[in-house]
C-alpha positions as a Markdown table, in Angstrom:
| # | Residue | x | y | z |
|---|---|---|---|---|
| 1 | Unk | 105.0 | 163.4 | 203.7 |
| 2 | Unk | 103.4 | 161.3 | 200.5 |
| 3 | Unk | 101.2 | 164.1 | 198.8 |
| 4 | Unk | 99.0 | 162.4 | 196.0 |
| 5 | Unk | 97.9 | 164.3 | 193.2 |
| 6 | Unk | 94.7 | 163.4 | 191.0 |
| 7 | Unk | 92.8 | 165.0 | 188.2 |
| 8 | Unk | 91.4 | 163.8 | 184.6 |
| 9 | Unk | 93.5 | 164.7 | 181.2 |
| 10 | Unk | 94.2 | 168.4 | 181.0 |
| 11 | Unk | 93.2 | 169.0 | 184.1 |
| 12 | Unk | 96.6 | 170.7 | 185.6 |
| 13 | Unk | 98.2 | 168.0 | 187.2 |
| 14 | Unk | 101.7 | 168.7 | 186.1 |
| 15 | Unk | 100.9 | 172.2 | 186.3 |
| 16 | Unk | 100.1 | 171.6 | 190.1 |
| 17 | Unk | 103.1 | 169.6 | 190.5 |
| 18 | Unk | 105.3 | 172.2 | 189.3 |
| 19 | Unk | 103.8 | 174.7 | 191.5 |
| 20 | Unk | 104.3 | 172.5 | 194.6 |
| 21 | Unk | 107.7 | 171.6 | 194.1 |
| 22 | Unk | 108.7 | 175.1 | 193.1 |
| 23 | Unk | 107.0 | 176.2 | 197.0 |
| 24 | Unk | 109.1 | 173.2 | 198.5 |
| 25 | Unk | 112.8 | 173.7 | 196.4 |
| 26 | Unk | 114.2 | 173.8 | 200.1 |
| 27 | Unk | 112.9 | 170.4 | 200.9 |
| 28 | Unk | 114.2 | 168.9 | 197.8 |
| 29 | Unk | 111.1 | 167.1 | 197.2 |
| 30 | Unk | 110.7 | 163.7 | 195.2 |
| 31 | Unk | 108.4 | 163.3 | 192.0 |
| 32 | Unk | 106.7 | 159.9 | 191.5 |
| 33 | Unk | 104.8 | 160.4 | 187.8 |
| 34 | Unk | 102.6 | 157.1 | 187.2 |
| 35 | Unk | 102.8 | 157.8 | 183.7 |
| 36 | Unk | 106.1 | 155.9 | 183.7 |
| 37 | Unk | 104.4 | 152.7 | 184.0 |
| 38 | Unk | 102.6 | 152.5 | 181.0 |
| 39 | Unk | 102.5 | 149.0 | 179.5 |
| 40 | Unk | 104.3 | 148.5 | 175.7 |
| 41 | Unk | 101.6 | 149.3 | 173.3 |
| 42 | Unk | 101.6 | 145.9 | 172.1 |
| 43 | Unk | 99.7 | 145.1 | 175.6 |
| 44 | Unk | 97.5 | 147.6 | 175.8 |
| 45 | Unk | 94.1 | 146.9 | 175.2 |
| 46 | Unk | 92.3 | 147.2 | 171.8 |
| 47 | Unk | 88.7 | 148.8 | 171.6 |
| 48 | Unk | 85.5 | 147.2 | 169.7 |
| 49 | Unk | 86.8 | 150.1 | 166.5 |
| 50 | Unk | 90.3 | 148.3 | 166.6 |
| 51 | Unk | 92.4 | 151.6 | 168.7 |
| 52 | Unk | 93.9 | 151.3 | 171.7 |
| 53 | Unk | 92.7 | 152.8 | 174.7 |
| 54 | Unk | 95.0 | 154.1 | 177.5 |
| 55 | Unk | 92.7 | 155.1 | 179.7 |
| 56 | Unk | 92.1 | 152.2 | 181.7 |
| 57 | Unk | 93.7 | 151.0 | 184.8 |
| 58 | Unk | 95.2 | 147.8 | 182.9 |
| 59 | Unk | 96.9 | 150.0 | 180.7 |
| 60 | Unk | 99.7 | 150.6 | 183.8 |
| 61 | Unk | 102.0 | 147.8 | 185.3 |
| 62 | Unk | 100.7 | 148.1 | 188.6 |
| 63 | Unk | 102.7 | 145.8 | 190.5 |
| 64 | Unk | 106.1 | 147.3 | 189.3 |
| 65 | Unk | 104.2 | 150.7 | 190.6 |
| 66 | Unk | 103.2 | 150.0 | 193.7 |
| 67 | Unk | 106.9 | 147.9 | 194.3 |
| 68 | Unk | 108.7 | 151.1 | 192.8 |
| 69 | Unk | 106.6 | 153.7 | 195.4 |
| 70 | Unk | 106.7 | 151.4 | 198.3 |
| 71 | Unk | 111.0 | 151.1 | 197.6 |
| 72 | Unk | 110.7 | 154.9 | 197.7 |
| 73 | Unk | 108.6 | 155.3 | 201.2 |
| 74 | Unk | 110.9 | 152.6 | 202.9 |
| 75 | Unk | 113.8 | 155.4 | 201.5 |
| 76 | Unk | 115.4 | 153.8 | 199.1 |
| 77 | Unk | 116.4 | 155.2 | 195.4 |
| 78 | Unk | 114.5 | 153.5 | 192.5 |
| 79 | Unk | 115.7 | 153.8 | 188.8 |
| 80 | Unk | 112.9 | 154.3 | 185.8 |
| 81 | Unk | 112.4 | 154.7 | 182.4 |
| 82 | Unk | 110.9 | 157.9 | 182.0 |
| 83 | Unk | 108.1 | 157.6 | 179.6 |
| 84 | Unk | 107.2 | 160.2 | 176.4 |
| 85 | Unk | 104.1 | 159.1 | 174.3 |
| 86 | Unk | 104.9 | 158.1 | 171.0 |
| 87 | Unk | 108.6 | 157.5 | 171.8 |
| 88 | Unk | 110.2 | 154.1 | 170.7 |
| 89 | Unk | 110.8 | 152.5 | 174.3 |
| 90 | Unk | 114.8 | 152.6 | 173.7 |
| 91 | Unk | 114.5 | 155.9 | 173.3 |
| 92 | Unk | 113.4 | 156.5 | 177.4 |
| 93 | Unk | 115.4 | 157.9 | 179.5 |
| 94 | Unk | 116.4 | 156.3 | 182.7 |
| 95 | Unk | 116.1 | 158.3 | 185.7 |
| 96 | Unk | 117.0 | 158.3 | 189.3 |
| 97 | Unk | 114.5 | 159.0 | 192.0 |
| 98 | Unk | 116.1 | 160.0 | 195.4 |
| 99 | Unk | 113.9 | 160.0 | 198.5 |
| 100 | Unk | 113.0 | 162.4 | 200.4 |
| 101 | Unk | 110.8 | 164.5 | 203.1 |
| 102 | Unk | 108.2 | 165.0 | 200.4 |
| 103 | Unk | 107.0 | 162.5 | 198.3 |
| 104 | Unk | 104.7 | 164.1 | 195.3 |
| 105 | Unk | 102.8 | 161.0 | 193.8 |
| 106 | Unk | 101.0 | 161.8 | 190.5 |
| 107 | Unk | 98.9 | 160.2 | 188.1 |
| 108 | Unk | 95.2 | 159.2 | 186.5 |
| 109 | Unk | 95.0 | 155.9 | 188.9 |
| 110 | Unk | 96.1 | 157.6 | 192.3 |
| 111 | Unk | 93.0 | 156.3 | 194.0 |
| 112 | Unk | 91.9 | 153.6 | 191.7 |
| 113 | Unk | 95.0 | 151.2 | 192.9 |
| 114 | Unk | 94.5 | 150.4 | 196.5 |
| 115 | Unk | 98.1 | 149.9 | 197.4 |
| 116 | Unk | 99.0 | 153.3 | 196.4 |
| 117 | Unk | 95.9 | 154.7 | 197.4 |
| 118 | Unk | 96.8 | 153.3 | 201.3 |
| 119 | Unk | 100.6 | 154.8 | 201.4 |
| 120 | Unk | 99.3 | 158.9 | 200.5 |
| 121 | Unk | 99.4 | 161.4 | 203.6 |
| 122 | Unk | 97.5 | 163.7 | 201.7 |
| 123 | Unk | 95.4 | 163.6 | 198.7 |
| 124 | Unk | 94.6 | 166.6 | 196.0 |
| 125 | Unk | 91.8 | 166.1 | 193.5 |
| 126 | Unk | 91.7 | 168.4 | 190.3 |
| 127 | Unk | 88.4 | 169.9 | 189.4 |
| 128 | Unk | 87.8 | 171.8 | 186.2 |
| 129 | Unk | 85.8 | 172.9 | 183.3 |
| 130 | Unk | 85.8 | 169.5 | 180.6 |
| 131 | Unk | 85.6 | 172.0 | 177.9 |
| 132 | Unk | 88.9 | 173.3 | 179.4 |
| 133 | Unk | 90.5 | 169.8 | 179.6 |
| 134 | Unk | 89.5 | 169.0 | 176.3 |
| 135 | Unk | 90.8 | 172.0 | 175.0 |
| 136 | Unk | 94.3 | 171.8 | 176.3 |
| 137 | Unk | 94.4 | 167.9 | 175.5 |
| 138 | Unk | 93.4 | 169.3 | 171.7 |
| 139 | Unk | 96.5 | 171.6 | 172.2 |
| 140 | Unk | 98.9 | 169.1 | 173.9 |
| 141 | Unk | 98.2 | 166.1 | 171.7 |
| 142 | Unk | 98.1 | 167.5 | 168.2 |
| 143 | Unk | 101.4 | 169.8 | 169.0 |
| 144 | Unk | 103.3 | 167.4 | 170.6 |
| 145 | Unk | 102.2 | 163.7 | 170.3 |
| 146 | Unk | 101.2 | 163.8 | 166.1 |
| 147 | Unk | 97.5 | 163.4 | 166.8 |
| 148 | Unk | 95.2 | 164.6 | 164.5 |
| 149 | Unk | 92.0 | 166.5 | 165.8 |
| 150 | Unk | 89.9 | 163.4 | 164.7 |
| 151 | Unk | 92.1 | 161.2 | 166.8 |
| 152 | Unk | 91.6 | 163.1 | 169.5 |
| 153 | Unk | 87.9 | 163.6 | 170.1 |
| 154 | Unk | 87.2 | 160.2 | 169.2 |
| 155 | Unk | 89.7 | 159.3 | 172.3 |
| 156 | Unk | 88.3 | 162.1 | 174.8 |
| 157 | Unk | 84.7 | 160.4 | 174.1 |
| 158 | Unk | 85.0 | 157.1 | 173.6 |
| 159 | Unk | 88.5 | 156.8 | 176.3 |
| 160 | Unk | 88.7 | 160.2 | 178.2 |
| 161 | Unk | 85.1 | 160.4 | 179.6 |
| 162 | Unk | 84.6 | 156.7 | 180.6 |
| 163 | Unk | 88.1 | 157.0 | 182.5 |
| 164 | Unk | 87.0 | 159.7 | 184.2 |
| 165 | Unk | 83.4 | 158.6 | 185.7 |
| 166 | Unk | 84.7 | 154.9 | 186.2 |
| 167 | Unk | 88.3 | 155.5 | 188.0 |
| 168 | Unk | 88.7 | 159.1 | 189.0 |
| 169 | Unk | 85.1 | 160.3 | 189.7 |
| 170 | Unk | 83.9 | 158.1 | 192.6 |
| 171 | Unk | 87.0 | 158.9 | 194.8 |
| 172 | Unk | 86.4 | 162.6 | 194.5 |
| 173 | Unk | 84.8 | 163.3 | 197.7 |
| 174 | Unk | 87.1 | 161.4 | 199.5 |
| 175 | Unk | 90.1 | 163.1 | 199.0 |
| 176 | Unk | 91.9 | 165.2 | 201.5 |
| 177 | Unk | 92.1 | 168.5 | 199.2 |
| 178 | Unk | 89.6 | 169.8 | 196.5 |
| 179 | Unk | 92.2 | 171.7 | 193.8 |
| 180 | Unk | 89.4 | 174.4 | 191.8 |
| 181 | Unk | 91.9 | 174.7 | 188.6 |
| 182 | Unk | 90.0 | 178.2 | 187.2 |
| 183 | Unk | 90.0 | 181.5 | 188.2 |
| 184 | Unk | 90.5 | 180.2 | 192.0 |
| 185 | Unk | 93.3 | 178.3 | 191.5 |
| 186 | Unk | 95.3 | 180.9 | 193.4 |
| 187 | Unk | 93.5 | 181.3 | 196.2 |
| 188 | Unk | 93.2 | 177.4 | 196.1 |
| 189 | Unk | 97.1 | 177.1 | 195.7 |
| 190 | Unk | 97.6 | 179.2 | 198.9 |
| 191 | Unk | 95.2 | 177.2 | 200.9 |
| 192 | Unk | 96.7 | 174.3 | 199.9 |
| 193 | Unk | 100.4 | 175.0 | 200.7 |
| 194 | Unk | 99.0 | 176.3 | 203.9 |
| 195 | Unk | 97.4 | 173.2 | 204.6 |
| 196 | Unk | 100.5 | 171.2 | 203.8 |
| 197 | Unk | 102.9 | 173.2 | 205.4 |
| 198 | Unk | 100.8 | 173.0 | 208.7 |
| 199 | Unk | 100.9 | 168.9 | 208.5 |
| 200 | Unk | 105.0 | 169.0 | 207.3 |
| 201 | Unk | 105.3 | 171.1 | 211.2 |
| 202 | Unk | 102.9 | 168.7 | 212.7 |
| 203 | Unk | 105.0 | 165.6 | 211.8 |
| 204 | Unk | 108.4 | 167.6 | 213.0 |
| 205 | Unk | 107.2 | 168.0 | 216.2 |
């Protein structure tokens, strides 16, 4: 089963992941992060104030994505550099992903990129406060990526926002699962797992 899992910046997605693997540790369940295709910097594209911007869907090497996640359906192993922000790229790590039963897929783009769009099963979108995603990206990006608080807002504005309404926003509806990531994330959580779980014994039968 190919679960996808969407959401905007500091919306949970990791979080989510986490959870979902943890409720699956039997299954032994695969994790393909999108975020390990990001393009060198040096090709990323430069905005009108001369900073790059991430947060479009050129920012990603799509082909290698889709070729990597398609290896993995067909069940074969796929090697990747796993990709830290800021990091020199010789300082990736390579890792091996196995296949397996359940195939978590995760990443801004899920929906945007039709050939990874067409291989999910099942599709999670992440809704939440935007005060709470800009809050946690404050938190994420100046403890752990160097960014100052400047940096920031002027990305979640003029990067962040645009992403969001362009790429992520139109496929809402369509997804299979509507993940509330506030106080109902619980109840959500168990209604999603439930809803999974029916579909894995479906496909066994």
């Amino acid at each position: 089963m190919i679960i996808g899992i969407c959401g905007g910046s500091g919306s949970g997605k990791t979080t989510l992941l986490n959870r979902l693997y943890t409720e699956y540790k039997d299954l032994r369940p695969s994790v393909f992060s999108m975020d390990n295709y990001y393009r060198p910097i040096e090709h990323q594209h430069i905005d009108e104030n001369g900073e790059v911007n991430f947060d479009l869907p050129t920012a990603l090497d799509e082909e290698r994505l889709v070729n990597d996640l398609q290896k993995l359906v067909r069940g074969e192993e796929i090697v990747v550099k796993e990709y830290h922000f800021n990091s020199p790229p010789d300082k990736h790590v390579l890792i091996t992903i196995k296949p397996s039963d359940i195939l978590i897929v995760e990443g801004l783009f899920l929906f945007h990129y039709p050939k990874v769009r067409e291989l999910l099963e099942f599709s999670v979108f992440i809704q939440v406060d935007q005060k709470i995603q800009l809050d946690r990206r404050l938190y994420r990006d100046q403890e752990t990526r160097g960014y100052s608080r400047e940096a920031i807002l002027y990305q979640w504005e003029n990067h962040v926002l645009p992403c969001f309404d362009n790429y992520l926003l139109p496929y809402q509806e369509g997804a299979d699962f509507l993940f509330r990531n506030d106080s109902n994330a619980d109840e959500d959580f168990n209604a999603l797992t439930k809803e999974i779980s029916l579909r894995l014994a479906e496909q066994k039968v």
